[in-house]
NULUMDO-184777 format. One record per residue (C-alpha): x, y negated, z negated; residue number from 1; residue in three letters; chain. Coordinates in nm, 4 decimals, always signed. Example, Ala and Ser with C-alpha at 12.3 -4.5 7.8 and 13.67 -1.06 7.14 Angstrom:
<recs>
<rec east="+1.2300" north="+0.4500" up="-0.7800" k="1" r="ALA" c="A"/>
<rec east="+1.3670" north="+0.1060" up="-0.7140" k="2" r="SER" c="A"/>
</recs>
This chain:
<recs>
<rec east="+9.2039" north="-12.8023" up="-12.9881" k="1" r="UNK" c="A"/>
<rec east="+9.0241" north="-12.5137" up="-12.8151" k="2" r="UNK" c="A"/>
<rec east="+9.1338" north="-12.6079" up="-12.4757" k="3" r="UNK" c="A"/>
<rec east="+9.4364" north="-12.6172" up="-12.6045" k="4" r="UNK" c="A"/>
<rec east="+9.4811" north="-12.2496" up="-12.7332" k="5" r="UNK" c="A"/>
<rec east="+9.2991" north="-12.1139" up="-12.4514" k="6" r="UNK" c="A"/>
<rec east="+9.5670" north="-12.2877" up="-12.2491" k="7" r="UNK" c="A"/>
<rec east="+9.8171" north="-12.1165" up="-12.4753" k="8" r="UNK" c="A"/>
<rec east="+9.6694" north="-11.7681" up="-12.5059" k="9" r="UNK" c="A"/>
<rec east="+9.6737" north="-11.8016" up="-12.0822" k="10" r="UNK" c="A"/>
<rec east="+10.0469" north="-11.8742" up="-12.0719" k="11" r="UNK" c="A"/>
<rec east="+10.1721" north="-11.6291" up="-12.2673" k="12" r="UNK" c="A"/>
<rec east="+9.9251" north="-11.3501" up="-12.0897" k="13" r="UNK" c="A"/>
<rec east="+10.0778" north="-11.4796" up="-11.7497" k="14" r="UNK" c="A"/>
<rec east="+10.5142" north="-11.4452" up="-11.9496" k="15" r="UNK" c="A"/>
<rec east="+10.5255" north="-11.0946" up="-11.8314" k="16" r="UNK" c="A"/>
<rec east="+10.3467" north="-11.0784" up="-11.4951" k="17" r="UNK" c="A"/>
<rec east="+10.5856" north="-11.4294" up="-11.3841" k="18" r="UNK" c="A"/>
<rec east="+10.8618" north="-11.2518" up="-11.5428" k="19" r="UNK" c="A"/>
<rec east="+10.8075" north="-10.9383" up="-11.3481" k="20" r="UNK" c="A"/>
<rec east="+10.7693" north="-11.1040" up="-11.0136" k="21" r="UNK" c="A"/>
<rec east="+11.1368" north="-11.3250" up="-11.0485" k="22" r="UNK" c="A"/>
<rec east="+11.3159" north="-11.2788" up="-10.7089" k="23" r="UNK" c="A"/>
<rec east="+11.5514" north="-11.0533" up="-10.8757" k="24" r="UNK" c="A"/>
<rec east="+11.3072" north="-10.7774" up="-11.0167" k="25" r="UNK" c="A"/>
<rec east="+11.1388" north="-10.8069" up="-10.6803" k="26" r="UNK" c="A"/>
<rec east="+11.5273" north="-10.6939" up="-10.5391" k="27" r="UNK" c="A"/>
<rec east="+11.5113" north="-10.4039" up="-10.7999" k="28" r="UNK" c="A"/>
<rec east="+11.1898" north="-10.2659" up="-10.7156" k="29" r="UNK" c="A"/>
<rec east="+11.2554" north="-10.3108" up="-10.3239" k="30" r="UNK" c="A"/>
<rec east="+11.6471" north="-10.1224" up="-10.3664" k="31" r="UNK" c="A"/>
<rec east="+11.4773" north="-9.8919" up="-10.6236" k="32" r="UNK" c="A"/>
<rec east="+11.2402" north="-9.8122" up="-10.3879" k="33" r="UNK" c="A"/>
<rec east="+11.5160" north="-9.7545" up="-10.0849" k="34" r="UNK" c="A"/>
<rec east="+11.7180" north="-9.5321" up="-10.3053" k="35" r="UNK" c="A"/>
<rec east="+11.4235" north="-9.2847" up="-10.3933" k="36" r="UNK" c="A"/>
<rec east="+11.3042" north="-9.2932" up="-10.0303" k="37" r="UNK" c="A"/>
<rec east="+11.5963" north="-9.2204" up="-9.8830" k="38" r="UNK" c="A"/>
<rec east="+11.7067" north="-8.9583" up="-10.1322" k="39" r="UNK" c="A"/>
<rec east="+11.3607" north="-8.7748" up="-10.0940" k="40" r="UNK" c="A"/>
<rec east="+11.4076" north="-8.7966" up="-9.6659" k="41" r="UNK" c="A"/>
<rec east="+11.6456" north="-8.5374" up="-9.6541" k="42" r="UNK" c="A"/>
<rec east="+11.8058" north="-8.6909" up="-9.3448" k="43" r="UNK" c="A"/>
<rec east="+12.1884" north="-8.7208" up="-9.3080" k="44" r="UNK" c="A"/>
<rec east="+12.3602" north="-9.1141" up="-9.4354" k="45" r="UNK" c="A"/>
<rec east="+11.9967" north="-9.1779" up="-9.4842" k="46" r="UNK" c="A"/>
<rec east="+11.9099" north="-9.5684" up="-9.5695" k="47" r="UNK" c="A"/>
<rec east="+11.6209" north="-9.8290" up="-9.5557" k="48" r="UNK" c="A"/>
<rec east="+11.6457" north="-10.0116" up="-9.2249" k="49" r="UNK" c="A"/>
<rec east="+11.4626" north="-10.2543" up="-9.2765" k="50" r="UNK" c="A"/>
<rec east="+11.3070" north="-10.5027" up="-9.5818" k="51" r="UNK" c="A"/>
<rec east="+11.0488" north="-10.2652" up="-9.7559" k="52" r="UNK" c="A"/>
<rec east="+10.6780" north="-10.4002" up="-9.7578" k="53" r="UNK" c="A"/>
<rec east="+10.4978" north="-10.4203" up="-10.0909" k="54" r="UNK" c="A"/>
<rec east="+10.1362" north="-10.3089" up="-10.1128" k="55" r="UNK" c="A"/>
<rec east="+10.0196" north="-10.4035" up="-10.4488" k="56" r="UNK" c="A"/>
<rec east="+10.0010" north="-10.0472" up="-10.6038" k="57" r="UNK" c="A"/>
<rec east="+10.3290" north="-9.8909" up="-10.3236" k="58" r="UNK" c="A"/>
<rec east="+10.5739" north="-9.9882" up="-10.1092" k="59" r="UNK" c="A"/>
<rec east="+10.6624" north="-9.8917" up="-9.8155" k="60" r="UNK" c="A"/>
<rec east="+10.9576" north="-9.8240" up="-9.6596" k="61" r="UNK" c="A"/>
<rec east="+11.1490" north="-9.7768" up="-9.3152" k="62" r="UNK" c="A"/>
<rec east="+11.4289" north="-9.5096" up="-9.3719" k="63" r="UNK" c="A"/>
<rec east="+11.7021" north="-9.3752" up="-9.0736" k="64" r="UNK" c="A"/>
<rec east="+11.9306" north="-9.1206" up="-9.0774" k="65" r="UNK" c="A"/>
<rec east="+11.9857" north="-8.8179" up="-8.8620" k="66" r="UNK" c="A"/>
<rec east="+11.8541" north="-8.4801" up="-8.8612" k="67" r="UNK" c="A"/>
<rec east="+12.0311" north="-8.2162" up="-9.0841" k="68" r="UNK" c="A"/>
<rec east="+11.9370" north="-7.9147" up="-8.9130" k="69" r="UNK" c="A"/>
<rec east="+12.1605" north="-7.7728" up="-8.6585" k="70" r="UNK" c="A"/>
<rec east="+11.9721" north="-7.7556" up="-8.3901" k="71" r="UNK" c="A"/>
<rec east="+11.8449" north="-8.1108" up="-8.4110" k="72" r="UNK" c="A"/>
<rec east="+12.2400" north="-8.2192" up="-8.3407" k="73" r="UNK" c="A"/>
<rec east="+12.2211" north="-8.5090" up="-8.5583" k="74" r="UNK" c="A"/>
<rec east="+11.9598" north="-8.6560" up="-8.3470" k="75" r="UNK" c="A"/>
<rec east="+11.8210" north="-9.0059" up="-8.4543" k="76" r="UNK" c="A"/>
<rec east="+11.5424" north="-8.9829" up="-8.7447" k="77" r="UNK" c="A"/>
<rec east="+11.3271" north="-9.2322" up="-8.8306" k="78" r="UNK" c="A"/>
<rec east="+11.0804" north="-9.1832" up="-9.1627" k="79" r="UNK" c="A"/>
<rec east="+10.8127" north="-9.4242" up="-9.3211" k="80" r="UNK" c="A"/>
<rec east="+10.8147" north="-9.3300" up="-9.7036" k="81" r="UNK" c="A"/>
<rec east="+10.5618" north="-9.4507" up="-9.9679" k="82" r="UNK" c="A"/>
<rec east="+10.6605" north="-9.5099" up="-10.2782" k="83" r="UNK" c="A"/>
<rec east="+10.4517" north="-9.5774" up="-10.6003" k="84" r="UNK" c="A"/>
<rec east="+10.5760" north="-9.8143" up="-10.8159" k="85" r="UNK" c="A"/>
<rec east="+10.3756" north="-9.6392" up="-11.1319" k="86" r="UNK" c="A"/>
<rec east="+10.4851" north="-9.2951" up="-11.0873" k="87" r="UNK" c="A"/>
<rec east="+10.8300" north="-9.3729" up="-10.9369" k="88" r="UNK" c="A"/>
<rec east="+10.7204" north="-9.0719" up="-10.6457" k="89" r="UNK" c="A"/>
<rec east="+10.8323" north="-9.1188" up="-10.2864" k="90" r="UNK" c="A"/>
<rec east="+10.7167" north="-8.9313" up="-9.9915" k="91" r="UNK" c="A"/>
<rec east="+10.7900" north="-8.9700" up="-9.6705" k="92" r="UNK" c="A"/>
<rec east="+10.6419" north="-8.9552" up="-9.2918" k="93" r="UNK" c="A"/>
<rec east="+10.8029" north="-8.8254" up="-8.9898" k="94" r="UNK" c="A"/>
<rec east="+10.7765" north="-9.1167" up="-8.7032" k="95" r="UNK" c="A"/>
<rec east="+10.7195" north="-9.0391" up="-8.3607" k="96" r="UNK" c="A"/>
<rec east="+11.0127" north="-9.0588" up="-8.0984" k="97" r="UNK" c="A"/>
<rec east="+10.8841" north="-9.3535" up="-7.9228" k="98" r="UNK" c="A"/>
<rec east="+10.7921" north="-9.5207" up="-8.2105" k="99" r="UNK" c="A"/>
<rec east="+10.8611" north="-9.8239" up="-8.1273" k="100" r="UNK" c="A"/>
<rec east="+10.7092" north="-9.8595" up="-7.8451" k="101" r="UNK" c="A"/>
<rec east="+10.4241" north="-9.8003" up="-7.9711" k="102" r="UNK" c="A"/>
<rec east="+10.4557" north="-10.0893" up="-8.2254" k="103" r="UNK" c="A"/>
<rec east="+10.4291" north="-10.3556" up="-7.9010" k="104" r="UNK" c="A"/>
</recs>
């Protein structure tokens, strides 16, 4: 009888956290995320290019767009934003040109 309860009182602790981590609230959180971080980027047709990586406590994510100022001519942007999944907060981080590159 204990074992049983104990094996109860563990199920219905683990509901919410199995229910929170369905595929489809993980698409939420991960478009959620994209949306905040490219509305805090200030680039021009900002979006997340790529799928966002969670963290545990933040995820982060890789946004493009192009420069708004003038004198930048629209130039190519690219931005790594953290976002916090218990405040909702996004900032972001410029990249550097050659980026990439430096990824290899």
């Amino acid at each position: 009888m204990r074992h049983s309860l104990t094996a109860l009182t563990t199920m219905l602790a683990c509901a919410g956290t199995v229910a929170a981590s369905t595929p489809e609230a993980w698409q939420e959180l991960f478009a959620e995320a994209g949306r905040q971080c490219s509305a805090v980027s200030g680039l021009l047709d900002a979006a997340a290019l790529a799928q966002p990586v969670d963290l545990g406590d933040v995820v982060l994510v890789l946004v493009g767009g192009m420069w708004p100022q003038p004198h930048m001519k629209q130039a190519p942007a690219h931005l790594l934003c953290r976002y916090s999944k218990a405040s909702g907060e996004a900032m972001v981080i410029e990249l550097p040109a050659d980026w990439r590159t430096q990824l290899r």
